[in-house]
Residue frames relative to the residue before (quaternion, step in Angstrom):
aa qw qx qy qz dx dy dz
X 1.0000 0.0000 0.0000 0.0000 0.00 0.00 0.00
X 0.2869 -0.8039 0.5200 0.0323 3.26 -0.99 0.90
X 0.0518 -0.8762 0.4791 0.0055 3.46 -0.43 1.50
X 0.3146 -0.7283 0.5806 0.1831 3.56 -0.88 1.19
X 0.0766 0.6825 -0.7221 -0.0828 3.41 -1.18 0.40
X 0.3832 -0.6380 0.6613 0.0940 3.12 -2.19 0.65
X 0.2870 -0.8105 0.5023 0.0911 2.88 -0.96 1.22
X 0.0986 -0.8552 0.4451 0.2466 3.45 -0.73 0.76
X 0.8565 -0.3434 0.0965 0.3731 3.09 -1.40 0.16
X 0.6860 0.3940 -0.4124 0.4517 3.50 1.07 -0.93
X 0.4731 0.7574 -0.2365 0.3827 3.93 1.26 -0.26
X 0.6123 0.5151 -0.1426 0.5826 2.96 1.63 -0.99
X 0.5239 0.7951 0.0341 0.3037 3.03 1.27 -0.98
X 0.5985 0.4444 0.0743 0.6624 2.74 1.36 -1.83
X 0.6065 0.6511 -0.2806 0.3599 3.21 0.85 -1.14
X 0.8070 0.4306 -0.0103 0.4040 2.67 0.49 -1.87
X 0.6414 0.4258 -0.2990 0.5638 3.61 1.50 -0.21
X 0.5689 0.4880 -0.4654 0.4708 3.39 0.77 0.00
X 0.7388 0.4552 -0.3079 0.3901 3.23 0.14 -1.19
X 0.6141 0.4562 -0.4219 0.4866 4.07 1.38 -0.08
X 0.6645 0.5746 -0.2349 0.4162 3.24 0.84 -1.01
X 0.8573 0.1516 -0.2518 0.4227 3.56 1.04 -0.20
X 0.3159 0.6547 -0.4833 0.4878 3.10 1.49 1.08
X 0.7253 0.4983 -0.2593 0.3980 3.29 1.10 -1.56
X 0.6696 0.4600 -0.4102 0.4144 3.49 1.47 -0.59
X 0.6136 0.5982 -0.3512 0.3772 3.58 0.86 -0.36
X 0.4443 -0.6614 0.4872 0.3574 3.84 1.40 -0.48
X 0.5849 -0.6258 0.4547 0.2440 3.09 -1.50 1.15
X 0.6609 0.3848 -0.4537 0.4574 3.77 1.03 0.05
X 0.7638 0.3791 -0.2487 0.4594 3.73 0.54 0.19
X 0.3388 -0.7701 0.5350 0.0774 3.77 -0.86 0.84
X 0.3594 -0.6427 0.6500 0.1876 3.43 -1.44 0.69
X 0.5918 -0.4939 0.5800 0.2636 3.16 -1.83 0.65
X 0.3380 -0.6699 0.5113 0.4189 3.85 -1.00 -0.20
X 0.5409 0.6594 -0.4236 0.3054 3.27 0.97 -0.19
X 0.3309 0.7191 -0.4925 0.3617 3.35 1.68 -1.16
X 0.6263 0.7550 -0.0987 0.1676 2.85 -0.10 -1.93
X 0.7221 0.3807 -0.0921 0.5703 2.96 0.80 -1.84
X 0.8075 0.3682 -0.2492 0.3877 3.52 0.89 -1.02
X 0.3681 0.7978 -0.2514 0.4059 2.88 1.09 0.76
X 0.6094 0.5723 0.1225 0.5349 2.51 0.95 -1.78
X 0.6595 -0.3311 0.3024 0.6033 3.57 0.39 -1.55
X 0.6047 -0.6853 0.3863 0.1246 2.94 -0.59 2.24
X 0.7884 0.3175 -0.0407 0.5253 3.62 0.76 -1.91
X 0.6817 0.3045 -0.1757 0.6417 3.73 0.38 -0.89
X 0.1934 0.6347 -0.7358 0.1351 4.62 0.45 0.77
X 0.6964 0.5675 -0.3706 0.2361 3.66 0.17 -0.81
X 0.4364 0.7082 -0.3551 0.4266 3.43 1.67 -0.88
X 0.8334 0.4553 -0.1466 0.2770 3.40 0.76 -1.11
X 0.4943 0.7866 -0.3182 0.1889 3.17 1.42 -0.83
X 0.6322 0.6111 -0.2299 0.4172 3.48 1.15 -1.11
X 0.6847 0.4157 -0.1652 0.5754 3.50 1.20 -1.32
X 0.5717 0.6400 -0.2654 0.4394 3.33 0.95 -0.55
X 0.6662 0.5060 -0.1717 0.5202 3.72 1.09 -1.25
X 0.6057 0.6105 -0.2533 0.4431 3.24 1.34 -1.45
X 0.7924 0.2427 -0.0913 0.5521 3.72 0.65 -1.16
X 0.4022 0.5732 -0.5019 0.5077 3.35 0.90 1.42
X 0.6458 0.4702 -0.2253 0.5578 3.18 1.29 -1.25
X 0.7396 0.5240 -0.1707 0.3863 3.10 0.57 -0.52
X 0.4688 0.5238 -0.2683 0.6587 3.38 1.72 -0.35
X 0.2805 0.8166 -0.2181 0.4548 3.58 1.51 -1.00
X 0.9211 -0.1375 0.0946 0.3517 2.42 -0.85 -1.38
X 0.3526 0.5327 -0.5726 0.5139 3.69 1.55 1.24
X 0.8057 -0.3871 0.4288 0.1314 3.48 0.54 -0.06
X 0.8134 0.3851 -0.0974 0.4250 3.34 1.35 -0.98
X 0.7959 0.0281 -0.2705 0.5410 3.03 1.59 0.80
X 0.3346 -0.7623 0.4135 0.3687 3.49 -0.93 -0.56
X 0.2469 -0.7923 0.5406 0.1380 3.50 -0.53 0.33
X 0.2042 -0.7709 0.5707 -0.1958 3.80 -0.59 1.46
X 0.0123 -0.7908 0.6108 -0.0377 3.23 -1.22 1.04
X 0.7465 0.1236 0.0183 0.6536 3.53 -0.70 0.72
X 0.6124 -0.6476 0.2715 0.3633 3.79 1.04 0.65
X 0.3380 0.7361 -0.3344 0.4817 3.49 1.91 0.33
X 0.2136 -0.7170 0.6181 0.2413 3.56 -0.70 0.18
X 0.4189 -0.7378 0.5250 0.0676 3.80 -0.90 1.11
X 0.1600 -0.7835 0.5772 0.1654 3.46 -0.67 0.53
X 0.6998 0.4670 -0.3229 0.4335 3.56 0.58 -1.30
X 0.3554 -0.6564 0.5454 0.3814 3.11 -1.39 -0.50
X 0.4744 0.6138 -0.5373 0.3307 3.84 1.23 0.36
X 0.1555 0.7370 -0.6422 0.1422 4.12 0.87 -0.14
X 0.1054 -0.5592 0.8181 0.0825 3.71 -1.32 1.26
X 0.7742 0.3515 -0.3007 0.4320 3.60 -1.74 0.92
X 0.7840 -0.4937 0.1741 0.3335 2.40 -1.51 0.99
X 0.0339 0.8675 -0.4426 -0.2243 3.81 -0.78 -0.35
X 0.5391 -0.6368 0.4772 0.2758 3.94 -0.86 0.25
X 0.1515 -0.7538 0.6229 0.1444 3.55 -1.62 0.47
X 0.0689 0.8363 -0.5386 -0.0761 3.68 -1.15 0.52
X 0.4066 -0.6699 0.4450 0.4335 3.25 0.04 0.61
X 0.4411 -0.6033 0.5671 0.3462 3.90 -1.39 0.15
């Protein structure tokens, strides 16, 4: 069975501050996994997140406040199949 969930805004939120906060601790020459993230977030259910989690990377993206890299490439779009990387800017 396949459960949708909706994130809300303060959720997003959270998101979006984790995923700075542990780039920024890792340093602008090194990158985080999104999963980090997820397990972070929620140790047992990390997988729940991954989708929403990618989404407000790109979006962090394209605010500017990081970069997001694949295969050590930097990515522009936001269609990227595979795995991908965070670095803070």
């Amino acid at each position: 069975m396949i459960v949708a969930f909706k994130f809300t805004f303060t959720a997003l939120l959270k998101i979006s501050e984790t995923i700075l906060f542990l780039a920024t601790q890792r340093g602008k020459d090194k990158t985080i996994c999104p999963s980090e993230v997820a397990r972070k977030l929620s140790p047992n259910a990390w997988r729940t997140y991954m989708k929403e989690i990618r989404k407000e990377a790109f979006d962090l993206r394209d605010a500017g406040r990081i970069v997001i890299t694949q295969k050590g490439n930097e990515v522009s779009g936001r269609e990227v199949v595979g795995p991908i990387r965070i670095q803070i800017k």
